[in-house]
N, C-alpha and C positions, 0 to 999 in steps of 0.2 A: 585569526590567530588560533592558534591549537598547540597546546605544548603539554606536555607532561614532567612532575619534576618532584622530588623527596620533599613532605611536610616540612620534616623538621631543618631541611635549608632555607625554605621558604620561607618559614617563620624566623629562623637568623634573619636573611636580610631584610626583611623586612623592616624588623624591628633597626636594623643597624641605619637603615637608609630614613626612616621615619621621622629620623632628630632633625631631620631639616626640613622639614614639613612645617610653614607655617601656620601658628595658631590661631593667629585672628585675619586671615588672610584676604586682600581688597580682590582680587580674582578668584573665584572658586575654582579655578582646576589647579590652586598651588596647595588644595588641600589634598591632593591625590598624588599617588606614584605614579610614574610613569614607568612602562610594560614596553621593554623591545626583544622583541623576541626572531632570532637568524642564526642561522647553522646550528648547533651542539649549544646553543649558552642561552641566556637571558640577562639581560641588562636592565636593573631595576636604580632607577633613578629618581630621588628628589630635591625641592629645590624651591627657597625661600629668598630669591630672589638678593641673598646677602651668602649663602652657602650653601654649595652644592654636596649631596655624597650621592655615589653612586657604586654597586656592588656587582659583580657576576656572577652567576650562578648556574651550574651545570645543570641540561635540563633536554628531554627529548624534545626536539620542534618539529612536529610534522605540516605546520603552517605557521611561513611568518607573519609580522605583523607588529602594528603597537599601538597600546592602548594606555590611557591613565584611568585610576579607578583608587577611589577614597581609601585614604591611606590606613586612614583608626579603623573603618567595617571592614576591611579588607583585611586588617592585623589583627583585630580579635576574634575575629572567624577563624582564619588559617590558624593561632594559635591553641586554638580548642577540638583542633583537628585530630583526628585518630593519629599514629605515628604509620603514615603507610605513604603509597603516591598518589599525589595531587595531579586531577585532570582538568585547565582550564581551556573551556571555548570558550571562543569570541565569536559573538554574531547581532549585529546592529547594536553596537557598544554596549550592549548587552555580555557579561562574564558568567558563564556557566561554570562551579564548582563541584566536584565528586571525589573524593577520596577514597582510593580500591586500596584493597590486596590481591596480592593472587593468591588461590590455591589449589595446589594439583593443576595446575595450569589453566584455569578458570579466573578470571577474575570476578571477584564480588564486590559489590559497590556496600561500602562502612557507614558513610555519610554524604548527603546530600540526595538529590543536588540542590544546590545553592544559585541565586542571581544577582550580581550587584548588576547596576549603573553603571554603565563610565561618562567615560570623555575623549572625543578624539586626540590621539597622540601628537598629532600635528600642530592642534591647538595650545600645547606646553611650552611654555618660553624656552627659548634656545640658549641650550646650559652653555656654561664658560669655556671657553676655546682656550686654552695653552699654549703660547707657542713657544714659549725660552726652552732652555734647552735642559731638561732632568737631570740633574745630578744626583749621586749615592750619599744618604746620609746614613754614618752606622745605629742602628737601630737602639742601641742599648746606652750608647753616648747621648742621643735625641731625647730619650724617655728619660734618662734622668736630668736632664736639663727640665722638659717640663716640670717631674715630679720636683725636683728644688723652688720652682718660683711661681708655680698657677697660685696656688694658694695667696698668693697675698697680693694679684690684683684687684682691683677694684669693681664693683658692682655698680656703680655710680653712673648712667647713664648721661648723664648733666657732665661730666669728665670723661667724656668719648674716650680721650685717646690714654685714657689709664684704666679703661678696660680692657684691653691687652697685653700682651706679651713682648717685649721688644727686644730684637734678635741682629747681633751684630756683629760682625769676623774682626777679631783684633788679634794681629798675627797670626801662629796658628790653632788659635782657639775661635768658636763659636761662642759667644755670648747669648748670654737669655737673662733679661731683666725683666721686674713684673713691682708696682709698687700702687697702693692705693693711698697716699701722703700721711701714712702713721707710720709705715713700715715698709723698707726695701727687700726684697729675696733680687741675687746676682749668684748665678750661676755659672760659671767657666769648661766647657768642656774639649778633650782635644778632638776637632774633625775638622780633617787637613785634607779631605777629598773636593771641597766646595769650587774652589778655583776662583770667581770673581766675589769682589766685594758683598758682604750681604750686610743690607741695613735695612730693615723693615721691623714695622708693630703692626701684629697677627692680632685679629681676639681671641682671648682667651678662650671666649664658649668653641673657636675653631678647633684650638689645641686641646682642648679637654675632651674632644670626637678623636683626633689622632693619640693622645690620650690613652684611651678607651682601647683603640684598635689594637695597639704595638704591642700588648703583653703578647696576642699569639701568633706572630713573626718573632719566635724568636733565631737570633741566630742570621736574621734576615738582614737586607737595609732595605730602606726606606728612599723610594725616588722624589725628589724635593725641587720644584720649578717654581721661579719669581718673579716677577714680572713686577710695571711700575705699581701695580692698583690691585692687582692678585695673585694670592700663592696658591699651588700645585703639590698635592701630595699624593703622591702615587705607591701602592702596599703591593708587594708582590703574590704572584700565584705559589701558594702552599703546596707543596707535595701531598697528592691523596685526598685535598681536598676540589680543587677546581676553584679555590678563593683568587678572587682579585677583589679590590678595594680604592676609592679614590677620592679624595677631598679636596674642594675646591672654594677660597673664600677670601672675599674682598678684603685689601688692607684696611686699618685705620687710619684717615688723614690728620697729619698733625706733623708740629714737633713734639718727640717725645721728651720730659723731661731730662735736665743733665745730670743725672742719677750720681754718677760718680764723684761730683765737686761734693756731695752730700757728706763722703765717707770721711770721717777723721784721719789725720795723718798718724797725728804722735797718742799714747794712752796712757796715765798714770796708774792706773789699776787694770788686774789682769786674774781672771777665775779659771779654775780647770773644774768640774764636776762630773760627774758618771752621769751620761745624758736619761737612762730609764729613770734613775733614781729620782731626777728633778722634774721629769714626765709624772712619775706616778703620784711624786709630795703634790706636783702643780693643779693636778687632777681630783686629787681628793679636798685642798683648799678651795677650787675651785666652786665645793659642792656651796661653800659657803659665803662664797665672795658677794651675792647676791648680784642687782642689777650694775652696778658699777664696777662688777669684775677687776678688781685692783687686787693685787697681792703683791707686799713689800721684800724685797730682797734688805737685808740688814749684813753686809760685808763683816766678819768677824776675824780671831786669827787665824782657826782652822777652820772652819762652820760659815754656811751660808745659811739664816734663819731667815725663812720665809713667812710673812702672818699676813693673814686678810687684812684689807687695809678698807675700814667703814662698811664692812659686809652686814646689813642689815639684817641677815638672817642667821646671825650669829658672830663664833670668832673663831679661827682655827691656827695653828701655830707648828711649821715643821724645821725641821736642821738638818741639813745636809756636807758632809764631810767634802771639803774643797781646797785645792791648794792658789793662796792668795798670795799675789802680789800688790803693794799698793797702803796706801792709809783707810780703816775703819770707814764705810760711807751707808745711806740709806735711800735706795732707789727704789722706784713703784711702777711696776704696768700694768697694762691691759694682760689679763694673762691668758687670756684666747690668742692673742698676738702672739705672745710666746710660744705656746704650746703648737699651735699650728705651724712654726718655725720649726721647731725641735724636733715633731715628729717626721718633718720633711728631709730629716737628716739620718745618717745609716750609723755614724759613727759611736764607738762603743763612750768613749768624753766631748763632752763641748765645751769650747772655750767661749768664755764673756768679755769684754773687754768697753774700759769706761773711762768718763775724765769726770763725770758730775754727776751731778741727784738730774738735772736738766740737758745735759749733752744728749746726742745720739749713743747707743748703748749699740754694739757689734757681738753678735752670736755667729759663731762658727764650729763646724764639725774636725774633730782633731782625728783626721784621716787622709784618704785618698780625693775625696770630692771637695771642690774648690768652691766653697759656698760662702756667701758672705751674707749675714741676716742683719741687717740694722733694724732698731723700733725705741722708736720713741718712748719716752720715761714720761708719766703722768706725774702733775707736780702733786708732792705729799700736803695733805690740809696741817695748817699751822699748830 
């Protein structure tokens, strides 16, 4: 293999493909990229055996070929590269690296050369096949579905299946629920292009790669394939860049919770407030809540008074102008809970809505985005 191709793409993908690299890996060639290199492109590929990504990259081939080669010396080498073109040979899995410029039509060699190791290409486990059929999701409808509900999955390995994402067509909206059992995030958005049923829990750590990717498609969609055990995300080619992009990752088995019988029907009290205002009181309470993160909400006629509630590093005390519905009451959270809600919202007010000091407590954005935050009330000491 012999190919030629711009540092600074090469260091994108690298680094883009590299989050599926895994870390403590039982085969050592799943600690390497794999290198295909035919016609005008190059296909840089990894794969952790639970999620695939795989990127293209425009790139001169004057011999193809494919090789896997250590993904971390291969990315912090190429990343401290001169900004110029990269020359990789391949010979006896042996990678040859040099970074030219031209000038005046000479080329000068900047750096190198360099040698890693590899691994034959062949010997890479054989990435995930797709075969449902792509559909169009609109890009900006997707991304804020995520941005509404990653945040308050679960990290809980021991609770597989509420480290995910769970995504499901109810008429015509797409649903996105995500809950770690303190706190729901239900996302509602309209994409009416999907056609069949979709009912699958994604993880999280998958959608936080697609995530990552979708800010720079914008404008774009997004091709989206499902199958019983794996989904398919396919990123289109950029104009002017030669990008393609593609992610591919096992479902989680399970039932997922029945998220919805959770949500209250009816509510006797009802808050409107200015969502930064109660961002920046919650923040700066925050500084003092110490390790039990409680900050009380004290419902008044006009005033929402928020105080540290047993913050051992002090006491702090703020008010916020709000308009209430409902009888005088005193509720307490986790205010990390909150605040990671709140800020996952775009809207200029949030409404609260409540029946106890102990019910489920519902935050939502008083806008265009159909978000629904439940989180549990921590019961107040006597």
């Amino acid at each position: 293999m012999y190919v030629t191709c711009s540092q600074k793409d090469l260091s994108n993908h690298l680094s883009m493909v590299s989050r599926a690299v895994a870390n403590r890996p039982t085969n050592p060639i799943l600690a390497n990229v794999l290198f295909s290199a035919d016609g005008n492109q190059v296909i840089l590929s990894a794969f952790d055996q639970t999620l695939c990504l795989q990127s293209q990259m425009a790139a001169t081939v004057y011999e193809s070929g494919t090789i896997t080669l250590p993904a971390r010396t291969l990315g912090d080498l190429v990343s401290r590269l001169p900004t110029a073109e990269v020359e990789i040979k391949i010979a006896d899995l042996q990678a040859t690296l040099r970074a030219r410029l031209e000038r005046e039509g000479k080329k000068d060699t900047l750096a190198g050369p360099y040698q890693i190791s590899g691994l034959p290409g062949e010997d890479f486990p054989a990435l995930p096949e797709v075969t449902a059929t792509a559909v169009p999701l609109e890009r900006e409808a997707f991304l804020q579905g995520l941005k509404g509900v990653l945040f308050a999955a679960s990290s809980d390995e021991t609770k597989q299946i509420l480290t995910g994402v769970h995504l499901q067509t109810r008429g015509e909206t797409l649903e996105f629920a995500a809950t770690d059992g303190h706190r729901l995030a239900i996302v509602e958005t309209e994409l009416t292009s999907l056609g069949e049923p979709v009912q699958a829990t994604i993880p999280a750590r998958a959608l936080r790669e697609v995530e990552r990717l979708l800010p720079k498609y914008e404008g774009e969609v997004v091709r989206f394939a499902l199958e019983p055990h794996q989904a398919d995300f396919q990123l289109p080619v950029v104009a002017g860049e030669g990008f393609h992009q593609r992610l591919v990752t096992r479902l989680l088995d399970g039932m997922y919770p029945n998220y919805r019988q959770l949500l209250p029907k009816d509510f006797a009290r009802r808050v409107v407030m200015e969502r930064e205002d109660l961002i920046h009181a919650l923040e700066r309470l925050a500084v003092l809540a110490g390790s039990r993160n409680v900050v009380k909400f004290s419902l008044d006629l006009d005033n929402v008074i928020l105080a540290t509630e047993g913050g051992e590093l002090g006491q702090g005390q703020e008010q916020i102008p709000a308009e209430i519905e409902g009888e005088a009451l005193d509720v307490a959270f986790n205010v990390k809970y909150v605040l990671e809600g709140l800020k996952a919202m775009q809207s200029s007010q949030v409404q609260m809505q409540l029946n106890s000091a102990t019910a489920p407590v519902i935050f939502s954005p008083l806008g265009e985005l159909k978000m629904t935050y439940l989180v549990m009330p921590i019961q107040l000491r006597g």
